[in-house]
Structure formats: structure tokens, C-alpha cells
N, C-alpha and C positions, 0 to 999 in steps of 0.2 A: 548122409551122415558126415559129420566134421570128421577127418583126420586128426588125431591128436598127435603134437610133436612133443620133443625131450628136450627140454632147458633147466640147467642147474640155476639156482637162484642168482648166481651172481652175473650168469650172463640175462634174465628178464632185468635186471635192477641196471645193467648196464644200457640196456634197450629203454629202459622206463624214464631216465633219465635225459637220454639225450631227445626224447618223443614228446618230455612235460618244457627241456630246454626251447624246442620249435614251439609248441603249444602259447608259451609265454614271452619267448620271442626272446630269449634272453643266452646266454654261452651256455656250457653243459657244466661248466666250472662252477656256476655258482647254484645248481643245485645240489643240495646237501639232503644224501637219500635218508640221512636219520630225521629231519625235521617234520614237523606235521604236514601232512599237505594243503592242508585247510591256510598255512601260514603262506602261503605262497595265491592267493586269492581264487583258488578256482571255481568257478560257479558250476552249476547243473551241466547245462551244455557242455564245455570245458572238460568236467570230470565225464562226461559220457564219450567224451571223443578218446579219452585216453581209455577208456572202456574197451571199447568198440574196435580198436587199434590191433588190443593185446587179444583179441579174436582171431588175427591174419597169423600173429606170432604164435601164438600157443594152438591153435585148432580148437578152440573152444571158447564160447561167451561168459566169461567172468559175469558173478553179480555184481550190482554196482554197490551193493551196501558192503561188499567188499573193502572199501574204501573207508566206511566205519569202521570196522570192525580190524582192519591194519592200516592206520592212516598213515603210515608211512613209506615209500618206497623200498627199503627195507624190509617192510615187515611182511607187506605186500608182494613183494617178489617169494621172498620165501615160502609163504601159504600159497602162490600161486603154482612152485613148482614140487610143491607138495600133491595140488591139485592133479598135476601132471600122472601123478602117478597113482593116485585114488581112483580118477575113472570120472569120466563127464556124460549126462547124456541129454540127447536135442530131443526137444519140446515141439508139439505140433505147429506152434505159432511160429515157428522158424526162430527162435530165443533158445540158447543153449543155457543150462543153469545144472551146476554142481552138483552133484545128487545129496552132498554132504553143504550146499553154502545157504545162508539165508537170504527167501527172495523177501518180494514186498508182501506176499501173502503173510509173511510169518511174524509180521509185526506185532504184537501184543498189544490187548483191549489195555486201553488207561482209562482211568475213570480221572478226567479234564478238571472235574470240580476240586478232586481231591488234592490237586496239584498246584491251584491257584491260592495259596496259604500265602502273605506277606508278612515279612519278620513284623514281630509287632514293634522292634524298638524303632522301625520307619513310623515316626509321626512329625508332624511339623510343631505341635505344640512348646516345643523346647526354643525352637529356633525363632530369631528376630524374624518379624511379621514386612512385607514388602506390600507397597502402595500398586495397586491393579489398575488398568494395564500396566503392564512395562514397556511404554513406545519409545523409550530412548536409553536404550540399553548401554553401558561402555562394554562388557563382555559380555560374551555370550559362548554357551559351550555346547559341540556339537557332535553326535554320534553318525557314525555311517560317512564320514567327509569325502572315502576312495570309494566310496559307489556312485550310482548311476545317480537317481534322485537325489542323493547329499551333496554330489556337484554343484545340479542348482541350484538347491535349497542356499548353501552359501553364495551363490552369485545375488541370488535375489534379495538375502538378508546385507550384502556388498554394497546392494545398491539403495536400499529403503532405510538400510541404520548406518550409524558412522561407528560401530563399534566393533573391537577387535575381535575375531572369530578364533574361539580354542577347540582347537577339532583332536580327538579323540583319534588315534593311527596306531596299528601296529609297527612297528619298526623297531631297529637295532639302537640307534638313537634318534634326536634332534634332524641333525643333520638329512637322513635318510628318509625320516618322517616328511619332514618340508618338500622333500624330491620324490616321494608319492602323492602329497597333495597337489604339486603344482602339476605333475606327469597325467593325475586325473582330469584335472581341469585343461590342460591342454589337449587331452584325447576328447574332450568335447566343446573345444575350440572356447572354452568360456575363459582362464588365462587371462590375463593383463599383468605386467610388471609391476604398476600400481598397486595391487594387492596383497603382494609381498609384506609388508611390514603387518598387514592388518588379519593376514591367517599365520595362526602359532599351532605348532603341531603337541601334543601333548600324549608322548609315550605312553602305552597302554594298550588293555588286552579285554573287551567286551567280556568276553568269556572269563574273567578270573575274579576273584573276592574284590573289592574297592577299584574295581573296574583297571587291575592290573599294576595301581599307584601305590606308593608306600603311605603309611599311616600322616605323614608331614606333607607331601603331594596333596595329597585328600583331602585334608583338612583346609590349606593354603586356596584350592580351588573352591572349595563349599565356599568360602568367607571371598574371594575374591567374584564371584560368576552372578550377573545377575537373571540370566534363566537360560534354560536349556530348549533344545531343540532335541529329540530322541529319535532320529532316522534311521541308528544301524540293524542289522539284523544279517543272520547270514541266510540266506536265500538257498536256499536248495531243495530239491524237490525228491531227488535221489533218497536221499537223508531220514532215517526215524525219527521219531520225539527227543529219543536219549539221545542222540548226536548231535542237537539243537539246541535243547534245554539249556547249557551252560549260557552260548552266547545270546539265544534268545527274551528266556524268559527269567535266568537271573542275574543276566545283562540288566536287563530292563529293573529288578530290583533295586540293584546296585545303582541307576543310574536316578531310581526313589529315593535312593538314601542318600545321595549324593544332594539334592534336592530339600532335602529336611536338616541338613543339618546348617551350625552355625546361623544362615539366614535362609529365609523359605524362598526359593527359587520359584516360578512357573514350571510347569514341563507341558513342552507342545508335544506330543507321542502319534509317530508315523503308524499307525493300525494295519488293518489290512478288510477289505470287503469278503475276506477269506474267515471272519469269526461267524459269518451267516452261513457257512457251508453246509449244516447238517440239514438230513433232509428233514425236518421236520418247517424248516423255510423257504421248500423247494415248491414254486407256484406262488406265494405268498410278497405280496410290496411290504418292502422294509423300510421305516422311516431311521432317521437318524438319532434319535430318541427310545428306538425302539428295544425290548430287553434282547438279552443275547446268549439267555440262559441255558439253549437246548448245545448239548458238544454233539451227542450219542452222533455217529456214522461220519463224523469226520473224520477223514482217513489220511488224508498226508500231512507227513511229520511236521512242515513247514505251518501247515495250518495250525495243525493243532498249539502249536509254539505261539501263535500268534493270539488264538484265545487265550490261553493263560495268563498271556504277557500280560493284555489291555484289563483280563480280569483287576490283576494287580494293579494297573495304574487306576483301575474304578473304585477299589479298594483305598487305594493313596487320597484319591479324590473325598470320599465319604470319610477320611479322616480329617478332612479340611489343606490338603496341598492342594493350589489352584490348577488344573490340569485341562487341556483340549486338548482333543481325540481327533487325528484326519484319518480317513478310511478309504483309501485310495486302491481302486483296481490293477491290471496288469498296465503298467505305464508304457506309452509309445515314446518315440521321437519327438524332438522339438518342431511345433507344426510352422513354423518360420524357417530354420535351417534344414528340417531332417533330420538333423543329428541325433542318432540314438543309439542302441546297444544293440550290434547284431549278433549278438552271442543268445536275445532272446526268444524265449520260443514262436512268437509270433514271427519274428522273421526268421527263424531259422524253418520253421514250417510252410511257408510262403515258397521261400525258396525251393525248398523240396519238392512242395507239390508241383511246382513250374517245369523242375527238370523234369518228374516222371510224367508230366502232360495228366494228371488226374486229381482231385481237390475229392475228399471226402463229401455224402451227401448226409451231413448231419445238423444239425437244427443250433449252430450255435451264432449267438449275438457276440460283434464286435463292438465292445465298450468300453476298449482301450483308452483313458486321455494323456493326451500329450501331457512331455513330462513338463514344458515351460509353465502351462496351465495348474497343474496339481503345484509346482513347487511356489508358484507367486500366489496360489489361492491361500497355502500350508501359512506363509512370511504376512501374507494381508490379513486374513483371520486371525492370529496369532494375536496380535498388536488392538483386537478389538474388545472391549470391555465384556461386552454381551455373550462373548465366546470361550469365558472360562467357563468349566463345570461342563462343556459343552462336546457334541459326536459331530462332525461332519462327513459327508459321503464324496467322496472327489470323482466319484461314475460318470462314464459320458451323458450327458442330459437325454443325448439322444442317439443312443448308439443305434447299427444295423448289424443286417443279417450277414453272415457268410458269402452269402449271393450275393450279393452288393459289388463285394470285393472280386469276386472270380465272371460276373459280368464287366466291371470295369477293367478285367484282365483283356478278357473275350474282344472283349472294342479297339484294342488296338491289332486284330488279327490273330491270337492266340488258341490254338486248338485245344481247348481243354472240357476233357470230359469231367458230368460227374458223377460218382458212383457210391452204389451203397459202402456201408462203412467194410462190411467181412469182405467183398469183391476189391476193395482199394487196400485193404490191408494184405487182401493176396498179392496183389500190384507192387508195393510197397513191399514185400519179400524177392519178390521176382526183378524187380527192377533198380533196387535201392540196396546195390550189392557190395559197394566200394563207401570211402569216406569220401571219395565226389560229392554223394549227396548228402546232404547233413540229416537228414531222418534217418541213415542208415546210424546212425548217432543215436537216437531216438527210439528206438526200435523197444528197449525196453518198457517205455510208455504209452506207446503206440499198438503194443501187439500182446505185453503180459497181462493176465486176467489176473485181479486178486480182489482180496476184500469177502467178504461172506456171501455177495452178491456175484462174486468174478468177473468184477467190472475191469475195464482197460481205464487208465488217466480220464482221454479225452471222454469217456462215458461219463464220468464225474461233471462234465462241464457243461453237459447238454442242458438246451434252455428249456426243457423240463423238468430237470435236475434241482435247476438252480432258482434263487427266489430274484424278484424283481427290486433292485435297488434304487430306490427313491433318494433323489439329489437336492427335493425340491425346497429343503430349508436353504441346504448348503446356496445354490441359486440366486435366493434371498437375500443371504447374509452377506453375497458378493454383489449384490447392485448397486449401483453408482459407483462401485470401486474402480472400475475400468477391467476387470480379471473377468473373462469368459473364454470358452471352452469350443474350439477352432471345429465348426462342423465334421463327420468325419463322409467325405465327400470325394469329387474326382479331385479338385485341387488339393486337400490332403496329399490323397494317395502318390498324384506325382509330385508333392516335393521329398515325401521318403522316397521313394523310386529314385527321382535325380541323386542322392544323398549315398543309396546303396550301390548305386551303380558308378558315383564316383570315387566311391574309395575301397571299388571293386569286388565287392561282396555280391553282386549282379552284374551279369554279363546277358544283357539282351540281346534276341537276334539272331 
């Protein structure tokens, strides 16, 4: 049993603060506990480690939908030390949870369809009609520009068009803006001082009505942008529908209407292979063509955000705006450099399993593709006449199993067992007690049962689970282009290896 300790809220908000300042790498001065936390970027991983943290401090395992529910540091310190005093009690899966907090179980049925309604005054009929393709664009405007994929989706569009890139950033201003975009791009060494003049940052907020622009902004941009790129989204896996929804799916509206008005834009829209989730496509090959009707049993919020979204952009589409769809898996590292995100869960689980010397024995296929691959397939299709109106699948052609990976571990000496799922998630309580290990991070996902089923995350992902994604138009559509999709093999593996372990995220040996 956890010991519960006594903190008044001002001293967890004093802890919380200087905990998100290391997290983000930044002074303790310039976090401002009334601000949202979501404005400060933190992803899944990220908000689980500041989770998992206030465990040591408090004696007990906050929900993470905590985080919804007081997104502020602030608000969150005070409901936590409220907590304090309500009574906590530990769960057999070694997950402590509130007796009074909402876990993931308690998420609310939404009926998907009812949700996917697009204003109807989004049509392009009003707006000047544009000559298809658009292969010589002067502007172009981009969502998602300070993530992982919109990095290189701009590197790639830097290099294939001569036109200036207006990317879409939250920031205080201009100024600020431009010094997140370039701070992205230099955390995955893509940067060049060349490109300065030709990315403009454009204040704004995914999540708010006209995509966060005043009435003169929005209009100045519809007349001025000749198609859009729609990569952003806020990714989180922690997160409900209702926590999503704004930036997700009436993001994506807004970024419809942004598109229809004054002259009829393209919209290239970053999907996700997460709108086949439900099980009614579990065993089933999914073509790129294929309908995408069935939501029932998709269960995280991140998904479900993501069906609704591409609803509406199919919606947009059937009203006549020219639209292509990429449908891209969980993205890896650049398979040339390595460079990738190790905040995500593929390597933050990797790593994990490494320390505890144990890898789950579950049936799941790696079909991660590199992000160079998905971003130059997303920039060359785009630009293709045949590929308006059109779905593509950015899946690895030819992904492998789990074992793949934890035998190429094995081959350089590596003792690793492996074991049933309930016997490793014992392991994984027992062994994964500190934030040394980053599953201890994870623990939420890895060990909470929810759903009508009381399934754990990773039960969701089993390649039974799940249906089999067909790439083989996407394939097609990219031959002769020179874009192909880097085996996922020993040479892979060690150039992310060499990658993680240079900038110390992996300490082999």
C-alpha cells in the first residue's frame, strides 16, 4: 500500500513547476502555472512522466485524465491536494487511482457518426475555382509545422517547390513563432539558414474558431494561399474525445473553411490508419478505397478524433473541394539519419524492455515507416493530378513481427527473455519502480484494464485485433517517382540504434 503524504496546493504547484521546467528544458521562471498545459507542447509520454513523478511526491498515482479535467498547474495542484485528503486506493495491477478521479474506463459511448456534421456554409461553390494539380505553388500553408512529421513535410515541400511556407504556430507573437519553427527543425537537424526568408510563421491556435486569426487575417490568407497541407493534430493518447475535439476535429473544419473561401485551395489531410480501428476490421485487408463506415469499439480519444476529422474532410470532398487523404501509421525515425522522436512509444518501450531484460510475448507486427518516406510520399503525391478525390496508406509494405526485433536484439549478446503478457506485466511492476525506466511512465497503458472488454492499450494492437493495411495502390502511385520505403531490417535497426545512443537516449553495455 502507498503511503499517502500532506501537501498544500501551493507547495505541489511549486514542485509541478520546477518538474514541467526540467521536463521541457527550460528556467522555472518561464512557466506560468495558470496557462494551459497543452500550450507548452507536451505530448503523451511527457504528460505521463509528469504523472508518474507526482506518485513519489504525493503517495499515490494521479489519473492522467487529470490533466483534462485541470489543465492547468494551478488547477491541478489544488484538486490534487484536495485528493490528499479524500483518500486514494491501489488497484491490483499496481496503478493507484482516486476512488473519486476519472480513469479510462469511464470514458463515455459517442456515437462517431453523430459527430462528423460539417457546417454547411463550408462549400467551395462560392469561391474562384483553381487549375489541378497545383505543382507550382508560391504559398502554401501548413498545419502541424512544430511536430515531428510537419518538420519534414516542410523540408520536403523546401525542396520540391520554390514557394514560401506559412505554417500555422502557436506563439506570443511573430517573433517567438519563427523561433519555434526554426528550434523544430533544428532538433531534427533539417535547419538550414537558407530557409529563413521562405517559412513565415502565422500566429494562431488549431483549436479556436478561424483557426485562432481575426476576421481580416483569414480572409487576407484564404485570397493570398494556394493549397494547404493539414498535418496538425494534437496527439495524445491519455486524452478523451472531448479533450481533442477542439484541436482535432474542428481544427480540421476550420482549416475546410479556410480552403473554400475567397479561392478554392487543395487540402492534402495527414489521416491516420487509426480510422480502421474498430473491430469490425480486425483480420480483414483494407484497401485505400475502402469505406470507413464502421467507428463502434474504437476506444481512444486520439482515434476517434481522427475518424471524425477525415469524415469531414470526405464530406468537404463530396461537395466538390479537391482533397487527398495520406493515412499514415505510427511513424519511425529518418531511415538515413535515425533522427526521430524519442519521446515515442515505440522507443520509449524498446528501451524499457532492454533495461528490465524482458519483451512481452504478444503477436504484434512492426509497421512503423520512416518519417523521410511518409513525408516525401505525403509532398510527391500531392502534386499528382490522379491523386485528388484520393486515400492513400503510407504502411510499411512490408512490415515484421516483434521477434524480428528482439532477435536482432539477441545477436549482439543480449539476454532477453520472453514472456507471456500477465507474467511481464508482473515484471514490469516489480522491476520498473523508478523513472529510470520509462515504462514506469507508461504503467497506465500498459497495466489499466478498461473498455467493456477490460482490455490494457497494448491488447488493442494485437495483430489479431487489428485489420491488415493494404499499401498496394499507394505503391503504385509512387513508382518511377524514386520514393520507397527503407526495409525494416538489421541496417534499419542500427541506424536508429547509432542515433539513440548518440544523443544518449541509449546507453549500451
Amino acid at each position: 500500500m502507498t503511503v499517502k503524504q500532506s501537501y498544500s496546493a501551493a507547495e505541489i504547484q511549486a514542485w509541478m513547476v520546477a518538474h514541467l521546467a526540467e521536463v521541457l528544458s527550460v528556467d522555472a521562471d518561464e512557466i506560468d502555472p495558470s496557462v494551459n498545459l497543452e500550450s507548452y507542447g507536451l505530448d503523451s509520454a511527457q504528460a505521463m512522466t509528469m504523472v508518474s513523478q507526482l506518485e513519489k511526491l504525493l503517495g499515490f498515482q494521479p489519473s492522467p485524465l487529470l490533466l483534462w479535467h485541470y489543465p492547468t498547474i494551478e488547477s491541478l495542484s489544488q484538486r490534487l491536494a484536495e485528493e490528499l485528503e479524500e483518500g486514494t486506493e491501489v488497484q491490483d495491477t499496481g496503478v493507484t487511482r482516486s476512488t473519486n478521479t476519472a480513469s479510462f474506463s469511464d470514458t463515455p459511448v459517442l456515437d462517431l457518426q453523430a459527430e462528423a456534421v460539417l457546417d454547411p456554409t463550408i462549400h467551395p461553390g462560392g469561391a474562384i475555382p483553381v487549375a489541378l494539380p497545383v505543382t507550382q505553388p508560391k504559398k502554401i500553408f501548413l498545419t502541424g509545422g512544430t511536430g515531428f512529421l510537419g518538420a519534414f513535410i516542410i523540408r520536403e515541400l523546401l525542396k520540391q517547390t520554390k514557394a514560401e511556407i506559412y505554417c500555422l504556430v502557436r506563439a506570443a507573437n511573430l517573433e517567438e513563432g519563427k523561433v519555434k519553427l526554426q528550434k523544430n527543425l533544428e532538433g531534427y537537424a533539417i535547419w538550414q539558414d537558407e530557409y529563413e526568408s521562405r517559412i513565415i510563421p502565422v500566429v494562431g491556435d488549431l483549436s479556436e474558431p478561424s483557426l485562432g486569426l481575426s476576421s481580416t487575417q483569414f480572409q487576407t490568407l484564404a485570397a493570398e494561399i494556394d493549397t494547404i497541407y493539414h498535418s496538425g493534430a494534437l496527439l495524445n493518447y491519455v486524452f478523451p474525445y472531448s479533450a481533442l475535439k477542439a484541436a482535432n476535429v474542428l481544427g480540421t473544419q476550420e482549416v475546410l473553411r479556410l480552403a473554400c473561401q475567397v479561392k478554392v485551395k487543395p487540402v492534402h489531410y495527414v489521416s491516420s490508419v487509426a480510422v480502421f480501428e474498430a473491430p469490425f476490421y480486425a483480420g480483414k485487408v483494407v484497401k485505400e478505397d475502402d469505406d470507413f463506415s464502421h467507428w463502434e469499439g474504437i476506444y481512444l480519444g486520439y482515434s476517434q478524433t481522427k475518424w471524425v476529422a477525415e469524415k469531414l474532410v470526405k464530406i468537404a470532398s463530396d461537395r466538390g473541394l479537391p482533397v487527398t487523404i495520406h493515412r499514415p501509421p505510427l511513424i519511425a525515425g529518418d531511415s538515413e539519419t535515425g533522427i526521430g522522436n524519442t519521446h515515442d512509444f515505440i522507443n520509449l518501450m524498446a528501451k524499457g524492455c532492454l533495461q528490465m531484460g524482458y519483451f512481452p510475448d504478444v503477436e504484434y507486427m512492426l509497421d512503423m515507416s520512416p518519417v523521410d518516406y511518409v513525408s516525401k510520399a505525403i509532398v510527391h503525391l500531392s502534386m499528382q493530378k490522379d491523386a485528388i478525390g484520393q486515400a492513400f496508406h503510407l504502411q510499411h509494405p512490408e512490415p515484421v513481427g516483434l521477434n524480428v526485433l528482439v532477435d536482432w536484439i539477441r545477436s549482439f549478446g543480449y539476454q532477453i527473455d520472453i514472456l507471456p503478457y500477465e507474467e511481464w506485466q508482473a515484471k514490469l511492476i516489480e522491476s520498473a519502480t523508478s523513472t529510470d525506466n520509462p515504462l514506469y511512465t507508461l504503467r497506465p497503458f500498459l497495466l489499466e484494464r478498461w473498455s467493456d472488454e477490460q482490455l490494457t492499450i497494448p491488447d488493442l494492437y494485437l495483430k489479431a485485433r487489428r485489420p491488415h493495411i493494404s499499401c498496394e495502390e499507394t505503391v503504385k502511385a509512387l513508382a518511377g517517382s524514386g520514393v520507397s520505403c527503407a526495409p525494416i531490417d538489421g541496417k534499419l535497426f542500427m541506424t536508429y540504434t547509432a542515433y539513440l545512443i548518440q544523443n544518449g537516449f541509449l546507453t549500451l553495455g
